[in-house]
FIPA-6791 format. One record per residue (C-alpha): x, y, z; residue in three letters; residue number from 0. Coordinates in steps of 0.05 Angstrom, whole numbers. Each point is the difference from the previous one (the first is absolute). Layout:
BEGIN
SITE      c1      c2      c3  resn  resi
SITE       X       Y       Z   ALA   NUM
...
***
This chain:
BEGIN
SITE      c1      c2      c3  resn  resi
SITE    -435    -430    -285   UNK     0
SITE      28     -49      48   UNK     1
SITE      67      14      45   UNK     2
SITE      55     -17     -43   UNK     3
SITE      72     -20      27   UNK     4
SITE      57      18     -37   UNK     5
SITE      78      -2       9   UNK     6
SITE      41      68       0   UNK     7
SITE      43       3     -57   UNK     8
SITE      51      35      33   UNK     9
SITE      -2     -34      73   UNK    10
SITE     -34     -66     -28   UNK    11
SITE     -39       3      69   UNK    12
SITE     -76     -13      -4   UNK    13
SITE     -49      53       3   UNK    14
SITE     -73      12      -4   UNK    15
SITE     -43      37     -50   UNK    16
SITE     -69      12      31   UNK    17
SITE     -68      13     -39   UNK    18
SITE       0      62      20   UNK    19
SITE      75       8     -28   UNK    20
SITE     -21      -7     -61   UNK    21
SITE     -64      35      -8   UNK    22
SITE      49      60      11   UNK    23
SITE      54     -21     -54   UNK    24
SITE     -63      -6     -50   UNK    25
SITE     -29      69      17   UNK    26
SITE      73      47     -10   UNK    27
SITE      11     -62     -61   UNK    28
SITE      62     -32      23   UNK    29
SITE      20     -73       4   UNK    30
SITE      12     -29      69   UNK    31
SITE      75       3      28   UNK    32
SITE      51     -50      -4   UNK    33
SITE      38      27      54   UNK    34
SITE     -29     -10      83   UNK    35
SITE     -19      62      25   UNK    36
SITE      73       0      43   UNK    37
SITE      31       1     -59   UNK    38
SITE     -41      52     -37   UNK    39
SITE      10      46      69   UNK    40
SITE      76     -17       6   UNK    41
SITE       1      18     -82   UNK    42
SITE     -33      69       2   UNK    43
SITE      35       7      59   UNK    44
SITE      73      -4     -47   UNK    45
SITE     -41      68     -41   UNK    46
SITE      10      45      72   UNK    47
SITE      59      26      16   UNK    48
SITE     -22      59      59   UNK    49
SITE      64       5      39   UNK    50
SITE      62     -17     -43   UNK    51
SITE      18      72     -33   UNK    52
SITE      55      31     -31   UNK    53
SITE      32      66     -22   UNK    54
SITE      -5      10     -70   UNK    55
SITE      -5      59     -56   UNK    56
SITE     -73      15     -38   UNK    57
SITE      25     -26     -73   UNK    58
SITE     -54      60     -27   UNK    59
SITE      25      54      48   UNK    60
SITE      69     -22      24   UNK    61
SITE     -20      15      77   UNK    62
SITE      21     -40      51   UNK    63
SITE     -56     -41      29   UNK    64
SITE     -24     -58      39   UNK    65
SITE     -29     -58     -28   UNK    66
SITE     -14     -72      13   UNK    67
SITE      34     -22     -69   UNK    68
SITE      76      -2      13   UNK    69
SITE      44      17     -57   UNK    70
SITE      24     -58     -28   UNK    71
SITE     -77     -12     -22   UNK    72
SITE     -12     -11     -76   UNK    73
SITE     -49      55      20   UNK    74
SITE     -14      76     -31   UNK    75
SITE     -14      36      72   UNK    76
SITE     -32      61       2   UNK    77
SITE     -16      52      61   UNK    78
SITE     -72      11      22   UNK    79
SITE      -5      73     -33   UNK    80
SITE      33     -29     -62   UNK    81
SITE     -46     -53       1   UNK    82
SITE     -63      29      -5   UNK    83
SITE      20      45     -33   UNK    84
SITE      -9      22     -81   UNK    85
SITE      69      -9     -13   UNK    86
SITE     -14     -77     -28   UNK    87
SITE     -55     -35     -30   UNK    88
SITE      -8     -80      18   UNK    89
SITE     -30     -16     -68   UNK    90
SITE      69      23     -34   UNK    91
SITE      23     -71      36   UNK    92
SITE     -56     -37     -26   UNK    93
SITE      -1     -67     -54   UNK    94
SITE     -42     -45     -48   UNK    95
SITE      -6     -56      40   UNK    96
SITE      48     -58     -31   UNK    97
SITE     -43     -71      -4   UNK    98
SITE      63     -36     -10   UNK    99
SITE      35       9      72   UNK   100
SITE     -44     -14      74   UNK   101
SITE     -35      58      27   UNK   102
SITE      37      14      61   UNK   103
SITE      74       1     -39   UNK   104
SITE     -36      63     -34   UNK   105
SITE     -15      29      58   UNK   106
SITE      66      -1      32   UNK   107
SITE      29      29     -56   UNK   108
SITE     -54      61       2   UNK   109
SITE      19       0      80   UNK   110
SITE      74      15     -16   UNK   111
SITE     -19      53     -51   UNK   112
SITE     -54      38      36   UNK   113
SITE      16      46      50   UNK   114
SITE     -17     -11      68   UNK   115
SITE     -18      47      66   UNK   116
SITE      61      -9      52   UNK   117
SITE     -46       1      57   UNK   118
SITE     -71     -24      17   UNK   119
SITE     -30      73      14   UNK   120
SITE     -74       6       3   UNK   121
SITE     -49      51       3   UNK   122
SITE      16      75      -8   UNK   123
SITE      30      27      69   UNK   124
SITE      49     -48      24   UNK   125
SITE      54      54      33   UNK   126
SITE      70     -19      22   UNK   127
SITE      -8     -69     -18   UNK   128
SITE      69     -13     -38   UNK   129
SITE      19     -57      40   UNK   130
SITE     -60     -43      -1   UNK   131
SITE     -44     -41     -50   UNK   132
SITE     -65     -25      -3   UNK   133
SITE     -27      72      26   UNK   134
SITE     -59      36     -14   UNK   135
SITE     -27      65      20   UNK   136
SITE      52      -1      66   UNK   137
SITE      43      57      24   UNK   138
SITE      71     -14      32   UNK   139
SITE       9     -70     -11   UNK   140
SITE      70     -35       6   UNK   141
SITE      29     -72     -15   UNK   142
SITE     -73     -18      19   UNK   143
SITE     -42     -36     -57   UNK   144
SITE     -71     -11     -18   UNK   145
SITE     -25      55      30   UNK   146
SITE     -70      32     -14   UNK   147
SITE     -21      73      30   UNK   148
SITE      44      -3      55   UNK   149
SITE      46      62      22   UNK   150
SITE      64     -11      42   UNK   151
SITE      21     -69     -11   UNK   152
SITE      67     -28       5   UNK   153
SITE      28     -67      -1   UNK   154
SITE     -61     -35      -5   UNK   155
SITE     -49     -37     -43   UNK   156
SITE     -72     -17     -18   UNK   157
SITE     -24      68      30   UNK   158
SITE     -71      35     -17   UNK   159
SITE     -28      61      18   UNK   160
SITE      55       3      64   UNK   161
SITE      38      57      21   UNK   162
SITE      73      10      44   UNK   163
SITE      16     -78       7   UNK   164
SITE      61     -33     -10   UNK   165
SITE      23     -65       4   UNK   166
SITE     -68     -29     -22   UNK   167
SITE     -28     -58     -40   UNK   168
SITE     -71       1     -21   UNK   169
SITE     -33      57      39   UNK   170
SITE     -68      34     -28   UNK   171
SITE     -17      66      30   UNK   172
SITE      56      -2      51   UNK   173
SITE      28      61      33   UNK   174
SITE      62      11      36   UNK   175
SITE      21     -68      14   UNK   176
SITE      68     -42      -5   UNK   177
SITE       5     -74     -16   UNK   178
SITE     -73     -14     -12   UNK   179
SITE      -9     -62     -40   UNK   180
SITE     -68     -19     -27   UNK   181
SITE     -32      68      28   UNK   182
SITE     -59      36      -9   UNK   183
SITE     -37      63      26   UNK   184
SITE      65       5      62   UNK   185
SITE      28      63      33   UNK   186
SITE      62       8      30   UNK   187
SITE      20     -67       8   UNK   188
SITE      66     -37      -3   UNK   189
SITE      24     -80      -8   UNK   190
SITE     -76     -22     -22   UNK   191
SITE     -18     -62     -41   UNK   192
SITE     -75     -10     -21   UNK   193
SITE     -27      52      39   UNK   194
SITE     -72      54     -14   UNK   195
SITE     -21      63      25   UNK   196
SITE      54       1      59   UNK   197
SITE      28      52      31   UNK   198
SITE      65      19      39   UNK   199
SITE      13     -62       9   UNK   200
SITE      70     -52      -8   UNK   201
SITE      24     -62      -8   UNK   202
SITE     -67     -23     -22   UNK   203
SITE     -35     -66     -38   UNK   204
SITE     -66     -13     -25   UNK   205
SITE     -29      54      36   UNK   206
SITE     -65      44     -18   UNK   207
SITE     -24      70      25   UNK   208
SITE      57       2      50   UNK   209
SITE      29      55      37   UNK   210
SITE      64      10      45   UNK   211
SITE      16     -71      -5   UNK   212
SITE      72     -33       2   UNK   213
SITE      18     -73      -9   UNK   214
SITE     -62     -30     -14   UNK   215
SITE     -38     -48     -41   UNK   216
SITE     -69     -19     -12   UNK   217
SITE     -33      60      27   UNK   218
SITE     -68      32     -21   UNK   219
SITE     -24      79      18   UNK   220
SITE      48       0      64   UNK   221
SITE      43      57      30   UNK   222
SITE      67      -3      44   UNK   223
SITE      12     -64     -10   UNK   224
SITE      74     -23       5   UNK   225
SITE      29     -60      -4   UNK   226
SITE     -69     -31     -11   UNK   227
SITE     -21      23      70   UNK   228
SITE     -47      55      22   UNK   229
SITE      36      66      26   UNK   230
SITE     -29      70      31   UNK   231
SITE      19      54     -39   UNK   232
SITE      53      26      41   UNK   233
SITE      26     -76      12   UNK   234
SITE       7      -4     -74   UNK   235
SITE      35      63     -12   UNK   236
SITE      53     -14      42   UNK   237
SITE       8     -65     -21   UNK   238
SITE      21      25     -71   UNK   239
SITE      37      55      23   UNK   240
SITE      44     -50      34   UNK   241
SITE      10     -46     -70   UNK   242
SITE      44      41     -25   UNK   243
SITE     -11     -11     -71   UNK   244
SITE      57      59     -20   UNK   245
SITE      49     -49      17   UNK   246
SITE      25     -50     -54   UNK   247
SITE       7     -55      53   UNK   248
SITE     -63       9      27   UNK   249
SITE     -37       2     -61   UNK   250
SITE      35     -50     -31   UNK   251
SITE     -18     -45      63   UNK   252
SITE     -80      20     -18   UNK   253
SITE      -7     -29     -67   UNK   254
SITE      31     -69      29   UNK   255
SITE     -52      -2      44   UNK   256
SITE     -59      33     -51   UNK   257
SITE      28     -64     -56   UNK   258
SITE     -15     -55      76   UNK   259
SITE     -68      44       5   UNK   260
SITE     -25      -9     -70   UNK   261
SITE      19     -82      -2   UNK   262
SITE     -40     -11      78   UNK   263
SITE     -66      41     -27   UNK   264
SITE     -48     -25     -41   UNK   265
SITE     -11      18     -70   UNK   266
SITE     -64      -8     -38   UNK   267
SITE       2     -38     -67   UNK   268
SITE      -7      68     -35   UNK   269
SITE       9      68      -6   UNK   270
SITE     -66      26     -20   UNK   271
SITE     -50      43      13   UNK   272
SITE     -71      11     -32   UNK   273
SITE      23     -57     -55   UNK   274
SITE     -56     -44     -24   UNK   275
SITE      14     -61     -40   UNK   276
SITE      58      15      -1   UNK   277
SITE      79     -34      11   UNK   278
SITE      61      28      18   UNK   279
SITE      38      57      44   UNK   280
SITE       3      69      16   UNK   281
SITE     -63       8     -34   UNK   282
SITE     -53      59      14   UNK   283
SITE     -82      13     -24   UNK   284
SITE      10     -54     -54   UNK   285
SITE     -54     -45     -33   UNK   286
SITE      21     -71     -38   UNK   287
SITE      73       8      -1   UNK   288
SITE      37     -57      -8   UNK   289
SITE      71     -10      19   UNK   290
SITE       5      77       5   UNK   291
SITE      50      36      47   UNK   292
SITE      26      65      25   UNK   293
SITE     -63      38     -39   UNK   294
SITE     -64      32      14   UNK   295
SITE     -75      23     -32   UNK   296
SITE      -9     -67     -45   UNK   297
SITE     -49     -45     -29   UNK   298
SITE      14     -63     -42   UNK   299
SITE      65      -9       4   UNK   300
SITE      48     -53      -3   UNK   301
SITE      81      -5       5   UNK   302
SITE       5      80      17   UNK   303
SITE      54      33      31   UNK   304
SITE      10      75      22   UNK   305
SITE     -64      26     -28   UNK   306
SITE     -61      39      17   UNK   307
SITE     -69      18     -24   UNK   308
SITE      -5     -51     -56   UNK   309
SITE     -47     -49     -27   UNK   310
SITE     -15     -62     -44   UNK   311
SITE      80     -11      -6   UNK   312
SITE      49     -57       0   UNK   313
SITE      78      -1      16   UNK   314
SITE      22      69      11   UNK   315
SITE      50      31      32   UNK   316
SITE      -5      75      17   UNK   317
SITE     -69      35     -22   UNK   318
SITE     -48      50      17   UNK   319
SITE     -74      22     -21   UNK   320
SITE       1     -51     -58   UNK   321
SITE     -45     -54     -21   UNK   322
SITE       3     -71     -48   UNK   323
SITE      78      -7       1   UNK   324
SITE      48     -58      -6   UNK   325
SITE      65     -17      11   UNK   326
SITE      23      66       9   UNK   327
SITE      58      45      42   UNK   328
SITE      -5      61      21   UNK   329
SITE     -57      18     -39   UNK   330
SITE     -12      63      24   UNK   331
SITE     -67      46      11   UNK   332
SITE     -66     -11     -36   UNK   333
SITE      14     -52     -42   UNK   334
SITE     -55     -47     -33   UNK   335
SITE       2     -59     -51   UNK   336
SITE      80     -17       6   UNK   337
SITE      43     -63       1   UNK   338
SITE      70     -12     -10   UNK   339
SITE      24      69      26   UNK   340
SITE      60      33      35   UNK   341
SITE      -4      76      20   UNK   342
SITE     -64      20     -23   UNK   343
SITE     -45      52      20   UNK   344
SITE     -64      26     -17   UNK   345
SITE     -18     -43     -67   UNK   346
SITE     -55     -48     -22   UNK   347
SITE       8     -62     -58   UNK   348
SITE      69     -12       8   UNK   349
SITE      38     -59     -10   UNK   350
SITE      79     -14       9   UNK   351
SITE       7      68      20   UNK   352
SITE      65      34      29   UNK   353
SITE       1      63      36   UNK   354
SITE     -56      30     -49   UNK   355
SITE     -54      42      27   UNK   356
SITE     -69      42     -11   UNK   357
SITE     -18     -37     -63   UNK   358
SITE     -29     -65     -19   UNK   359
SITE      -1     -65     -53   UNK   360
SITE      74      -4      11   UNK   361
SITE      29     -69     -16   UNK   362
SITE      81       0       0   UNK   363
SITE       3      68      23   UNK   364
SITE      65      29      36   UNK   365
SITE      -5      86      29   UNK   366
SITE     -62      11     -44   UNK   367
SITE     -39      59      34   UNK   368
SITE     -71      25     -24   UNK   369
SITE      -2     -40     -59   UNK   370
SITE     -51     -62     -26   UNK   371
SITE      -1     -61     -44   UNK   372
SITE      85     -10       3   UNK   373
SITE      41     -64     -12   UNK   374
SITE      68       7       5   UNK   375
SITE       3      72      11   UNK   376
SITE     -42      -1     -60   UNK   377
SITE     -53      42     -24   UNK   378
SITE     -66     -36     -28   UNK   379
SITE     -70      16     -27   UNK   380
SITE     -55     -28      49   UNK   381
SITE     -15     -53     -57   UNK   382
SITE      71     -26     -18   UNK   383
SITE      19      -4      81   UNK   384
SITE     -60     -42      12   UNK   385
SITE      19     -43     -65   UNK   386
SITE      78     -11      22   UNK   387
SITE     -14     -17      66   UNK   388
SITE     -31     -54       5   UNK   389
SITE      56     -26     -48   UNK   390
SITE      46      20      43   UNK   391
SITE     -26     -40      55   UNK   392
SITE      -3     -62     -47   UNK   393
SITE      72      12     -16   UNK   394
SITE      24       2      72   UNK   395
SITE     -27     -67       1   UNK   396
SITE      25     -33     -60   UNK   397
SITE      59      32      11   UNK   398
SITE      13       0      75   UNK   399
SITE      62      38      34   UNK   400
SITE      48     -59      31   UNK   401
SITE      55      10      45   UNK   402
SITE      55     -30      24   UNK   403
SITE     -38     -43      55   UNK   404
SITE     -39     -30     -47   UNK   405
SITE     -64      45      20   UNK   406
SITE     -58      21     -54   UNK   407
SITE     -26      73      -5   UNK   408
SITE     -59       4     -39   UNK   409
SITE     -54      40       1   UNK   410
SITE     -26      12      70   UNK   411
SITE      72      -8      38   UNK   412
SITE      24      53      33   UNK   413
SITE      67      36     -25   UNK   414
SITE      64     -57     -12   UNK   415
SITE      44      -8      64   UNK   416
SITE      58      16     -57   UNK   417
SITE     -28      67     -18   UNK   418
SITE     -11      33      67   UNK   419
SITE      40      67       6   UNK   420
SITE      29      -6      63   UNK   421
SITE      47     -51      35   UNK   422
SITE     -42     -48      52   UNK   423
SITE      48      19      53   UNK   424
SITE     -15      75      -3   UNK   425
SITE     -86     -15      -7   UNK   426
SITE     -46      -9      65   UNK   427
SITE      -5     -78     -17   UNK   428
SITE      70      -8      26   UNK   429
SITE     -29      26      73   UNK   430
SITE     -64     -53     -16   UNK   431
SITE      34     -53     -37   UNK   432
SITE      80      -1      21   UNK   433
SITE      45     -41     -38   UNK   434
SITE      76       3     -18   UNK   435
SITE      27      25     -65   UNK   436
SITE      17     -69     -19   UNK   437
SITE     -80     -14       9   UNK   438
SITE     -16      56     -32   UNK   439
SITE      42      -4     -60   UNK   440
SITE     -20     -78      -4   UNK   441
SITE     -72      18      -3   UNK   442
SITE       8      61     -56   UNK   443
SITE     -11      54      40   UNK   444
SITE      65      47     -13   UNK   445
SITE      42      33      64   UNK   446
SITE      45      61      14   UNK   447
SITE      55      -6      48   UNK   448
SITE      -5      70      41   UNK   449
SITE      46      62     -19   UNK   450
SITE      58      10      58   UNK   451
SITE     -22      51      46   UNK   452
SITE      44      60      -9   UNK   453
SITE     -27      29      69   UNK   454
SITE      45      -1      62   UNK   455
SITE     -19       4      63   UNK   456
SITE      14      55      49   UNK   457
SITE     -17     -28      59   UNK   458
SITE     -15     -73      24   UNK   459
SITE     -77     -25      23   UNK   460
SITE      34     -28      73   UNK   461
SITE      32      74       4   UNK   462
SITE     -69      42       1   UNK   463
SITE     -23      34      57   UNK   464
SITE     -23     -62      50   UNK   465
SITE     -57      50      21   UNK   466
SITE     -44      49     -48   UNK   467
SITE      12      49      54   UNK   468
SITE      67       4     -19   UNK   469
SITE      -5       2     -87   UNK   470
SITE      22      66     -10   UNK   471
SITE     -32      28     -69   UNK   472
SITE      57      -5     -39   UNK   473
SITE     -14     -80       6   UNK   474
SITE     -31      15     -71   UNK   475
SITE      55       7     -30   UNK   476
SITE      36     -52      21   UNK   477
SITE      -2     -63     -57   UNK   478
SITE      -6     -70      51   UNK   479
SITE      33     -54     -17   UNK   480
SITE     -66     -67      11   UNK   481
SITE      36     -51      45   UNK   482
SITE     -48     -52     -32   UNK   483
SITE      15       7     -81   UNK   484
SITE      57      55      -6   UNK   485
SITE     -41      54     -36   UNK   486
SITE      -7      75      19   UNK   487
SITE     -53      28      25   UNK   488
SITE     -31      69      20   UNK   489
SITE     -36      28      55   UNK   490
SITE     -53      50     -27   UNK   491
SITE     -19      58      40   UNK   492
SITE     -66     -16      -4   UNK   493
SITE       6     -69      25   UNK   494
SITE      43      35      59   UNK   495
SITE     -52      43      14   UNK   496
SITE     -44     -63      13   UNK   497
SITE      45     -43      33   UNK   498
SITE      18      60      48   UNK   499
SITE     -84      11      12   UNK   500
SITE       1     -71      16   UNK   501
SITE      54      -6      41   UNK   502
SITE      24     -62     -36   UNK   503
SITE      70     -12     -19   UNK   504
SITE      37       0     -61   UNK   505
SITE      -3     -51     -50   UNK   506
SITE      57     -42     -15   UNK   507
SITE     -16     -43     -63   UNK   508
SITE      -3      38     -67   UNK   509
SITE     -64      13     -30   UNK   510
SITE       1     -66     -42   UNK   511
SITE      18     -51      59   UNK   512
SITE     -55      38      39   UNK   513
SITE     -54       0     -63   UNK   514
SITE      21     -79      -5   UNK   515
SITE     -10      -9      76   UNK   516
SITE     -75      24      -7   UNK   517
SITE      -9     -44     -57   UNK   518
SITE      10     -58      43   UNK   519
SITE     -50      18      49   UNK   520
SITE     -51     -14     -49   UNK   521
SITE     -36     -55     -24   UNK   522
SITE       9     -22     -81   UNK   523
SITE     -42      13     -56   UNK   524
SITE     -22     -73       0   UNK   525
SITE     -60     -39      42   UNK   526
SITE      -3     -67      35   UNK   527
SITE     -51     -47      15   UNK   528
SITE      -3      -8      83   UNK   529
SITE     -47     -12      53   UNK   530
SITE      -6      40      57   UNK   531
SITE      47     -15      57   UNK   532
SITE     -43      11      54   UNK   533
SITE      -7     -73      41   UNK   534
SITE     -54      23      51   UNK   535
SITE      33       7      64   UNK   536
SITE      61      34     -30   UNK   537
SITE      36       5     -78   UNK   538
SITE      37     -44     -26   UNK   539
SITE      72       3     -31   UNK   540
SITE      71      17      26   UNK   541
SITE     -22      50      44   UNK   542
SITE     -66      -5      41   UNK   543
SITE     -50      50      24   UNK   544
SITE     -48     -13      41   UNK   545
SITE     -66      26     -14   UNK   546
SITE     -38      46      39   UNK   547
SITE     -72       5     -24   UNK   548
SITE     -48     -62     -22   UNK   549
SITE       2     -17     -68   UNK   550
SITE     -60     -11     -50   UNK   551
SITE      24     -69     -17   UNK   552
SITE       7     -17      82   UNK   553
SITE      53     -34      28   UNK   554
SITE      24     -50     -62   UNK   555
SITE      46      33     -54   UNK   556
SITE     -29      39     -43   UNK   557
SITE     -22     -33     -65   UNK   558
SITE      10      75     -51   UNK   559
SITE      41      -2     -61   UNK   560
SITE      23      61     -26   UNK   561
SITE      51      29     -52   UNK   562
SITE      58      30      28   UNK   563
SITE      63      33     -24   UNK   564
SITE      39     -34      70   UNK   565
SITE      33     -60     -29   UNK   566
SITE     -14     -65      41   UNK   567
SITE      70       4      26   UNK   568
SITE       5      60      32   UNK   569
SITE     -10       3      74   UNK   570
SITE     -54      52      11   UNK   571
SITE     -64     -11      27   UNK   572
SITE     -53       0     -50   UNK   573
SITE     -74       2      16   UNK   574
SITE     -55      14     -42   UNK   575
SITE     -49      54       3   UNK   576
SITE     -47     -26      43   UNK   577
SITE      59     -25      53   UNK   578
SITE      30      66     -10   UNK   579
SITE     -57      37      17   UNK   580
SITE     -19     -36      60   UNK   581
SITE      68      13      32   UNK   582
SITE      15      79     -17   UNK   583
SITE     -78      36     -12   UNK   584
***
């Protein structure tokens, strides 16, 4: 087939199906979308809420218990031990499917009757883990989300395999470290953004194999570099000694000048390494994937966020060790065959499939577990579910779900903005795709004005110890009061501990303003168009930099095009691989 352009039904911006595109959509037998793939990403976005939780009571056990659904939900909530446990059956929730009302009104109904798991908790060893989500097979993890074999974690997110770090975002294999952002394979490092294999070392960008470096950019296999200049040893040690980073002033004087540091370097169109064929950032040992960010170990990909080791998949969001899957969030481990679904884990054949796991031919299902050929919760022969199904899917069609926008669900549309179960402010697409509550609400997507915050502070951020020398261990129990949006906030003793090995000062933002100020030093889940900045003598832009190596394209500007997830407007220095290279290996 021939690239077909389309307008998004929900945006009504243009977008492109390639051949390609739909040779997939014909192989797992859905239609091609009707939303852009922004739309698709900022929809299945509105399905994950990871840091929005509340205190609430198991309606099986009556416990108190943490969960990301907050009371006033239309919900049935159940604890994890309650949950999989044999004290319910899903089928006792399930329906004849009713050919005179639209599929997806069905299955909001069977979403408010079936119970659901307060907390995404995988695999079988997750220990002291109560206050996170999106965990699995992670000991002593707290307000830190989507975390995957890690140990020690707090305050962070986007962490696998990693152990003792705080503060971080996006860290794999990352060992005692503090503010790493976009991290991998680091040791005992602290303010880092896009960094690999580095050691000991501060204030640091786009640096590789590093060690005992401070305030530096650009830098490849070096040692005792500071301030982007060479140092002895000794020179160097001294010259740290003297930053005093344990004082708030001081250190709050060093991330001014790291933020001046990171807009004068270079940056290269890309974060990505051993990626063939392939678009996007963060990316690591990857093969064909497309538009694909913040994931690892894939091959023919396209639109994938937060996933690793997975193949032959299209618009996902969250997923490990699966293969031929869809339109899908948080799909879990070892999945195969699956579109359409939210919390899965470990099935084959499904379709429209919430937080139902280890079985297969699902269609419709909601907290099925070790079962096959359901609709609805339903139980069915082998013959009959292949017979009703593909009525079903005629159905959908003829009689397609319609909200109050005006947009069509039929078959091959991911779940209804309407029937989401969680408000857009408290999901990750208000982080990716802010809007007001008038926006939201004027677009369907429902909202939740926060609960008041019933704690009070003990002590104000301005009126902490100035120096770490001088927190006395009691500072632990003191509740701070963040100067930035009025909410309380804890120091841990373990993030004490590591702030005190650092010699780095107190924060003085809440856990939230300090999460949100990461954010922002990453790029977007979205790619651009550009050419590469590089003009020959020097780069172009608001800021120039004068290069310091010969080029391969001489001394005109360099002709490369690339796909980049800088927009055109922002001021950093973009330069393509080959520019890049020349200039920093």
């Amino acid at each position: 087939m021939q690239t077909e352009v389309r307008a998004c039904q929900n945006c009504k911006n243009e977008f492109a199906i390639e051949p390609d595109d739909f040779d997939f959509y014909s192989s797992i037998n859905v239609p091609p979308p009707t939303f852009c793939p922004q739309c698709r990403m900022q929809r299945r976005m509105v399905a994950r809420n990871e840091r929005a939780l509340y205190r609430r009571a198991c309606e099986l056990c009556k416990k108190q218990m943490i969960s990301m659904y907050s009371p006033d939900k239309p919900f049935t909530v159940y604890c994890r031990d309650c949950w999989y446990g044999d004290g319910w059956d899903p089928l006792d929730y399930g329906a004849d499917y009713d050919f005179s009302k639209p599929f997806f009104r069905q299955f909001r109904e069977l979403m408010e009757r079936v119970p659901r798991i307060g907390l995404m908790h995988l695999g079988n060893s997750n220990v002291n883990c109560d206050y996170t989500n999106f965990v699995f097979n992670s000991k002593n993890v707290y307000l830190a989300f989507s975390v995957v074999q890690s140990e020690n974690i707090y305050y962070s997110r986007l962490l696998d395999r990693s152990k003792d770090c705080v503060d971080c975002y996006h860290a794999n294999e990352t060992e005692l470290c503090y503010e790493n952002v976009d991290a991998s394979r680091n040791y005992r490092c602290i303010f880092t953004l896009d960094t690999r294999d580095c050691l000991d070392s501060s204030f640091i960008y786009d640096c590789t194999n590093c060690q005992n470096c401070f305030m530096s950019s650009n830098l490849r296999n070096r040692q005792y570099v500071f301030r982007n200049k060479q140092y002895a040893k000794e020179d160097y040690q001294r010259a740290i000694e003297e930053l005093g980073m344990g004082k708030y002033e001081n250190l709050a004087a060093l991330k001014k000048e790291f933020a001046e540091l990171r807009k004068k370097s270079f940056h290269r169109f890309a974060n990505v390494f051993k990626a063939n064929d392939s678009t996007g950032n963060n990316l690591e040992n990857v093969k064909r994937a497309v538009c694909a960010f913040d994931s690892y170990n894939l091959e023919n990909v396209k639109y994938f966020v937060r996933s690793f080791s997975t193949k032959d998949s299209y618009d996902v969001l969250g997923t490990a060790h699966s293969e031929r899957i869809f339109e899908a969030v948080s799909a879990g481990f070892g999945s195969y065959n699956a579109r359409f679904i939210t919390f899965g884990n470990a099935s084959r054949d499904m379709t429209y499939a919430d937080w139902s796991q280890d079985g297969s031919n699902l269609f419709g299902c909601i907290g099925v577990r070790n079962r096959h050929h359901c609709i609805l919760n339903k139980q069915y022969g082998k013959e009959e579910y292949e017979r009703l199904v593909p009525k079903i899917v005629k159905h959908m069609n003829d009689m397609p779900y319609k909200d109050k926008a005006g947009r069509t669900y039929g078959y091959g549309e991911f779940y209804p903005i309407e029937i989401m179960p969680f408000a857009y402010n408290e999901t990750i697409a208000y982080e990716f795709y802010p809007l007001t509550k008038e926006e939201a609400l004027a677009q369907g997507y429902g909202w939740r004005d926060p609960d008041p915050y019933v704690h009070a502070p003990t002590i104000k951020a301005e009126s902490l110890p100035a120096d770490i020398k001088d927190a006395p261990n009691s500072v632990i129990s003191e509740i701070v009061g963040c100067p930035e949006c009025g909410r309380a906030y804890r120091i841990l003793e373990p993030e004490l501990s590591l702030l005190r090995k650092f010699n780095v000062a107190l924060p003085r933002k809440c856990q939230d303003c300090r999460h949100r100020d990461r954010f922002l030093m990453r790029n977007p889940y979205k790619l651009w168009r550009r050419r590469c900045m590089c003009s020959g003598a020097n780069s172009e832009g608001q800021i120039a930099y004068p290069n310091t190596a010969k080029h391969p394209h001489g001394d005109g500007p360099c002709p490369n095009e690339f796909e980049t997830s800088y927009a055109p407007e922002r001021p950093e220095k973009v330069y393509c691989e080959q520019c890049y290279n020349a200039e920093i290996v």
